[in-house]
MITI-49005 format. One record per residue: residue in one letter; x negated, y negated, z negated of N, C-alpha, C, O in turn. Coordinates in nm, 3 decimals. Layout:
> guba,n_x,n_y,n_z,ca_x,ca_y,ca_z,c_x,c_y,c_z,o_x,o_y,o_z
> A,X,Y,Z,X,Y,Z,X,Y,Z,X,Y,Z
...
***
This chain:
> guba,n_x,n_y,n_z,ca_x,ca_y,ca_z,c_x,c_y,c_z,o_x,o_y,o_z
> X,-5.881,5.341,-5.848,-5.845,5.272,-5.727,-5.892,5.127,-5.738,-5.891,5.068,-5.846
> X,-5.940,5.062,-5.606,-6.043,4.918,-5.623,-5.905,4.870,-5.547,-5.854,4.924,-5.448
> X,-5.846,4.732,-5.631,-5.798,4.627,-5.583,-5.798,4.550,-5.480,-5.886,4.589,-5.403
> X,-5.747,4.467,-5.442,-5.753,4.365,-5.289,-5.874,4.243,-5.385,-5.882,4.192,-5.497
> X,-5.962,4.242,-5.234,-6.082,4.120,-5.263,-6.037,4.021,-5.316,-5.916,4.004,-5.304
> X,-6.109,3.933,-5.383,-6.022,3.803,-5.420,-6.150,3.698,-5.328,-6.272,3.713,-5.329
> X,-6.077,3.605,-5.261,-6.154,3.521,-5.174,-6.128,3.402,-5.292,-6.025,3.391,-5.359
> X,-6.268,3.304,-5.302,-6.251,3.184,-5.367,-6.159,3.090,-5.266,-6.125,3.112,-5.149
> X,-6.135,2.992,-5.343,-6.042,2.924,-5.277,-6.124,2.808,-5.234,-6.220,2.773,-5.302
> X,-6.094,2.750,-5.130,-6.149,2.652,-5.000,-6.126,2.520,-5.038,-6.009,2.480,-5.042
> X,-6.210,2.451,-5.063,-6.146,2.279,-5.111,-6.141,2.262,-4.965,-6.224,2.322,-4.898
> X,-6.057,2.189,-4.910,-5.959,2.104,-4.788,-6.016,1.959,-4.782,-6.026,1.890,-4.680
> X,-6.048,1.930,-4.896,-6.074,1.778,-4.893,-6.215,1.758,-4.894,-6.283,1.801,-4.987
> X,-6.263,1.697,-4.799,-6.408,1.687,-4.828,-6.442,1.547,-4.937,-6.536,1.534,-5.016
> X,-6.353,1.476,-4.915,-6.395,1.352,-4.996,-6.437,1.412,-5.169,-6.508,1.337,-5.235
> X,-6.397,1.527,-5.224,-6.362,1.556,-5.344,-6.491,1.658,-5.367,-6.524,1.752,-5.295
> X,-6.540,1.620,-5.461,-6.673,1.725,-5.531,-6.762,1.679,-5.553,-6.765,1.558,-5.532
> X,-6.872,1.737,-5.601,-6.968,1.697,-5.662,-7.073,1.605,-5.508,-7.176,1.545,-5.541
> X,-7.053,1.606,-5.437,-7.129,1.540,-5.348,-7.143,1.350,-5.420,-7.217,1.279,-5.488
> X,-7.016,1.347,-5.344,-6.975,1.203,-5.343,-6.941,1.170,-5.496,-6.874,1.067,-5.491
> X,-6.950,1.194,-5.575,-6.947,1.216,-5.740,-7.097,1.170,-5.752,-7.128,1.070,-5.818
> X,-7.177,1.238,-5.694,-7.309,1.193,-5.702,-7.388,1.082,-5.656,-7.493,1.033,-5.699
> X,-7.297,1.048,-5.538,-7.356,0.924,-5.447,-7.339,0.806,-5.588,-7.419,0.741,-5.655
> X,-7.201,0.823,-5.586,-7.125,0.688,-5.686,-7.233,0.722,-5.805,-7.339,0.691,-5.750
> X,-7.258,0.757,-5.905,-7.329,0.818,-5.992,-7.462,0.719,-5.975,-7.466,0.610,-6.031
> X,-7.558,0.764,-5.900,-7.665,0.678,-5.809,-7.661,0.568,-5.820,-7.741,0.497,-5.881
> X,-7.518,0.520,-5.734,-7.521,0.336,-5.669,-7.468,0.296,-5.826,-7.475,0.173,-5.821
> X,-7.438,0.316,-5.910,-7.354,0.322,-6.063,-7.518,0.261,-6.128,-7.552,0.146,-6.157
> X,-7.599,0.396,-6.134,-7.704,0.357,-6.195,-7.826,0.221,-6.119,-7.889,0.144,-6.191
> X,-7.834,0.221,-5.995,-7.872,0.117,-5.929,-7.866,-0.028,-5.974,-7.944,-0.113,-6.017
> X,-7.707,-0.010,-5.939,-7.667,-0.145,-5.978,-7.671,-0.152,-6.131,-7.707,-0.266,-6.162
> X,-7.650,-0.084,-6.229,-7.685,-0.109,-6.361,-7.849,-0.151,-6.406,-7.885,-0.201,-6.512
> X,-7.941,-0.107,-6.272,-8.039,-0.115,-6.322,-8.101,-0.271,-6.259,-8.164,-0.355,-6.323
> X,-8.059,-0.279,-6.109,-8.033,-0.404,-6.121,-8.028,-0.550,-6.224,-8.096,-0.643,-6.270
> X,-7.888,-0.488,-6.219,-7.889,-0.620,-6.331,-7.892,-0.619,-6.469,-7.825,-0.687,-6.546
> X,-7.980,-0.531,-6.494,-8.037,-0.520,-6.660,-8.186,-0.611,-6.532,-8.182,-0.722,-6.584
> X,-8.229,-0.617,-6.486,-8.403,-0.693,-6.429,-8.291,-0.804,-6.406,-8.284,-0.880,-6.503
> X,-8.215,-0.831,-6.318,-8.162,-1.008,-6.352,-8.130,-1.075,-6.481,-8.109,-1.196,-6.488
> X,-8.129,-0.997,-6.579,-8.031,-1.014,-6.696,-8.214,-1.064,-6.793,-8.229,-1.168,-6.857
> X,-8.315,-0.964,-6.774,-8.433,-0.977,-6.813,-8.483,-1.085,-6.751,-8.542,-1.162,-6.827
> X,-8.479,-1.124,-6.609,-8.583,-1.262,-6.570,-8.479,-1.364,-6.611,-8.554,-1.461,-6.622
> X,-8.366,-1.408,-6.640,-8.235,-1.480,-6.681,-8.331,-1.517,-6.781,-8.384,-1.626,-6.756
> X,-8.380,-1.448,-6.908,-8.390,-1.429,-7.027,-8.553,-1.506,-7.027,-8.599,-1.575,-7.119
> X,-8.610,-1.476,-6.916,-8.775,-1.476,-6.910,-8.753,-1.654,-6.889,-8.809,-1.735,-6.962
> X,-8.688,-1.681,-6.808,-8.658,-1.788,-6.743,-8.617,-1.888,-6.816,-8.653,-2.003,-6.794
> X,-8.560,-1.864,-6.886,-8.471,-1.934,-7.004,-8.527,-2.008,-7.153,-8.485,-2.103,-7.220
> X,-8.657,-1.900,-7.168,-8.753,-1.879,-7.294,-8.887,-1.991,-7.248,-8.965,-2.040,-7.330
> X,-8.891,-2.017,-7.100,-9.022,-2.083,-7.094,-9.105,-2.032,-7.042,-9.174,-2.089,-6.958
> X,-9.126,-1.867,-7.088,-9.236,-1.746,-7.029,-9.263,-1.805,-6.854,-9.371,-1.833,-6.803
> X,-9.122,-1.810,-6.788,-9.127,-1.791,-6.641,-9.221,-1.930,-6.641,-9.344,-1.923,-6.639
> X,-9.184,-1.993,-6.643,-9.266,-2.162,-6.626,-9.402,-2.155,-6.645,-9.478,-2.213,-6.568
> X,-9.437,-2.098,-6.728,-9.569,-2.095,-6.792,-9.644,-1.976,-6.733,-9.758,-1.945,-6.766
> X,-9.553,-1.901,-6.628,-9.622,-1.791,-6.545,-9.649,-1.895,-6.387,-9.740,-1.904,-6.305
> X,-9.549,-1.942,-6.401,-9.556,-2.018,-6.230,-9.698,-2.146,-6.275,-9.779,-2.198,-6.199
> X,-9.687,-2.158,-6.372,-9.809,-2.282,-6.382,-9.946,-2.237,-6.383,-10.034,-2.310,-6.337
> X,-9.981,-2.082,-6.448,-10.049,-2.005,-6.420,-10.101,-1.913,-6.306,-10.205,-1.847,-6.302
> X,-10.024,-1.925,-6.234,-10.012,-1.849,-6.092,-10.116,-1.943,-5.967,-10.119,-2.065,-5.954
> X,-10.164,-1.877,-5.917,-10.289,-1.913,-5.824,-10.225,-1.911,-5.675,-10.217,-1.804,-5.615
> X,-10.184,-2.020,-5.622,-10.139,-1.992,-5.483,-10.217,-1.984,-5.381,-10.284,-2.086,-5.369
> X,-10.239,-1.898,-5.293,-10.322,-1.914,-5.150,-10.289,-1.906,-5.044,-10.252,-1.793,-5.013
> X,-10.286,-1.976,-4.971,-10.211,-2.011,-4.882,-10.293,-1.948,-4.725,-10.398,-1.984,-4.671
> X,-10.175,-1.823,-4.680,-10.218,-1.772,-4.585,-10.291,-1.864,-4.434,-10.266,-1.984,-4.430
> X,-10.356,-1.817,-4.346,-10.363,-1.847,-4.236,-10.259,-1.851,-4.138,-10.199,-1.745,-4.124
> X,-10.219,-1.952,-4.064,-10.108,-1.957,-3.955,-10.135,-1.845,-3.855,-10.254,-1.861,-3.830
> X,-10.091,-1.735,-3.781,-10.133,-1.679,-3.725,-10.038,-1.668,-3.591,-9.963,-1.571,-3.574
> X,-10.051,-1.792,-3.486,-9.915,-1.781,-3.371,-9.965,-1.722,-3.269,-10.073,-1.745,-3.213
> X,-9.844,-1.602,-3.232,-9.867,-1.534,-3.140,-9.759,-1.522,-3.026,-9.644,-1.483,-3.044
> X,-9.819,-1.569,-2.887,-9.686,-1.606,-2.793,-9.634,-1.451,-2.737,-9.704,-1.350,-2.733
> X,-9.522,-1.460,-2.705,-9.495,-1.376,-2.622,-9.524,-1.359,-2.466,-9.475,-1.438,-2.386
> X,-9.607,-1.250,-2.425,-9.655,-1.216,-2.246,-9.545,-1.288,-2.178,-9.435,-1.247,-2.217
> X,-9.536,-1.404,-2.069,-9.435,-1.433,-2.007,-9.468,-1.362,-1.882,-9.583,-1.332,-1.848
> X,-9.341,-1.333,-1.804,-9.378,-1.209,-1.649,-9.470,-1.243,-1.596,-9.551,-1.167,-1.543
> X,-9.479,-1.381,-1.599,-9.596,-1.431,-1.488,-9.786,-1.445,-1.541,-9.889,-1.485,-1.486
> X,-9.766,-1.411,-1.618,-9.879,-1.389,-1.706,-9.918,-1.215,-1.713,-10.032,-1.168,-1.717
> X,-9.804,-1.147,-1.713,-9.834,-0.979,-1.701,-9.859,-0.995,-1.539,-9.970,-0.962,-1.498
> X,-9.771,-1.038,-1.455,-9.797,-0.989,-1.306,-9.953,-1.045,-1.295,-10.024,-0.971,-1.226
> X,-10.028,-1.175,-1.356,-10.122,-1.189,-1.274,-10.227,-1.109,-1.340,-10.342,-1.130,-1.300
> X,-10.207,-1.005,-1.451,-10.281,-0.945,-1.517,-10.291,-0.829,-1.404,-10.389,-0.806,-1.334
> X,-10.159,-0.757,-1.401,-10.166,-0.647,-1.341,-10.281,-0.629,-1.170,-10.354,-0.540,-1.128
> X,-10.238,-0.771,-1.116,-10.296,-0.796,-0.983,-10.450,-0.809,-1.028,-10.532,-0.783,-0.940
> X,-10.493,-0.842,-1.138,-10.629,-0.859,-1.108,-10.679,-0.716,-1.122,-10.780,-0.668,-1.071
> X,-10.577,-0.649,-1.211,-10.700,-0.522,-1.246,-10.639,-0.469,-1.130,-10.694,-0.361,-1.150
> X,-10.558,-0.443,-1.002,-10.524,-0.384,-0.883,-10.656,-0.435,-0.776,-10.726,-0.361,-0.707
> X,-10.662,-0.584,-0.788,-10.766,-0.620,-0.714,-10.898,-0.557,-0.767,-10.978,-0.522,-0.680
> X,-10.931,-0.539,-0.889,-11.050,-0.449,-0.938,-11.044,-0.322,-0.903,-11.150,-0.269,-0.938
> X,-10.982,-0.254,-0.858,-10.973,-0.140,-0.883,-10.965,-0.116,-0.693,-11.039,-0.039,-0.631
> X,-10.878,-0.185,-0.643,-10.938,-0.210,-0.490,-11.010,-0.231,-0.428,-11.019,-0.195,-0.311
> X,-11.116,-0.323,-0.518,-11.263,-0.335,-0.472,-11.353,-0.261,-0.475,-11.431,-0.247,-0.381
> X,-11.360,-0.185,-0.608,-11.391,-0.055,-0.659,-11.396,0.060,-0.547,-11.491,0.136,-0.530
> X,-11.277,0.059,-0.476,-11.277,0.173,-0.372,-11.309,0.130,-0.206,-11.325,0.202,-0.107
> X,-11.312,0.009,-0.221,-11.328,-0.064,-0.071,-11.466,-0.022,-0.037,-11.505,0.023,0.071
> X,-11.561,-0.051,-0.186,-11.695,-0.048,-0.210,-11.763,0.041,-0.209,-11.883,0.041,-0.181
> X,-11.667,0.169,-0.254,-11.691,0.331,-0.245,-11.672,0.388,-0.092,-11.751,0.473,-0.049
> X,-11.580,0.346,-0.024,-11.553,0.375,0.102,-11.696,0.343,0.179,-11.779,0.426,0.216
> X,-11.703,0.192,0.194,-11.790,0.126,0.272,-11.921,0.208,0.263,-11.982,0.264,0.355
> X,-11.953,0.203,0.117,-12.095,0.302,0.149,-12.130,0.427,0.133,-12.244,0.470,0.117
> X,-11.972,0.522,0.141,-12.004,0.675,0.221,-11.988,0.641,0.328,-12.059,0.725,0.385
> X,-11.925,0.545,0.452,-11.943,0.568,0.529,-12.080,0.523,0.606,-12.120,0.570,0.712
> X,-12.155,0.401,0.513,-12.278,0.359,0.572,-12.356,0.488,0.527,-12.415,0.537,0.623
> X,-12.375,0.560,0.402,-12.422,0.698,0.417,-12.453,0.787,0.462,-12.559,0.848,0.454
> X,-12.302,0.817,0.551,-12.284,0.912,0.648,-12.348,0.854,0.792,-12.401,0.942,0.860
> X,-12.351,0.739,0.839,-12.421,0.650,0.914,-12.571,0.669,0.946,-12.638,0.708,1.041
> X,-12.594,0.619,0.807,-12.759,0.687,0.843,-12.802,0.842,0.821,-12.907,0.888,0.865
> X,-12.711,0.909,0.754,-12.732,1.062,0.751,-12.762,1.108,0.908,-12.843,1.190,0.952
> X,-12.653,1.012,0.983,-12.628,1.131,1.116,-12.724,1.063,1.184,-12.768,1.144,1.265
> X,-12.806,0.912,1.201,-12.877,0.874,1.275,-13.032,0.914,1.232,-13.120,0.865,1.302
> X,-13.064,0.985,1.141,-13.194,1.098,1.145,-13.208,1.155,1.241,-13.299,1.238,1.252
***
């Protein structure tokens, strides 16, 4: 004769398990690793090394590069010119199918 199933039992708590065990674990090693590199340039810094890297170090000094922001009135008169291009474009297309058609029919 086979027994009653046995169901595992349900953790309730989500905060609890290996999840969040793992996060902490992570930010644990992070920050340990952290400041073992502050603890090393502390040390670099301290010895002279750093000084004698910054005196060595080649600075170049980027290009300024200022870029304004489109003000409305600068987009609207953009938009109107290429509307006016694009109106002329068809004013121009109109005008000479119909001078086309003009001299087509006066043959």
């Amino acid at each position: 004769m086979v027994g009653p199933i046995q169901v595992p039992a349900i953790n309730d708590n989500a905060l609890s398990g290996g999840y969040w065990s793992d996060i902490q674990d992570g930010l644990s090693f992070g920050l340990d690793s952290w400041l073992k590199i502050e603890q090393f340039n502390a040390q670099k810094d301290a010895s002279g090394y750093g000084q004698k890297d910054l005196n060595n170090t080649v600075e170049v000094q980027t290009p300024q590069v200022v870029q304004s922001a489109p003000t409305p009135a600068k987009t609207m008169q953009q938009q109107l010119a290429q509307g006016l291009q694009m109106g002329t474009g068809t004013l121009a297309a109109v005008v000479g199918g119909v001078a086309l058609l003009w001299f087509l029919t006066k043959k």
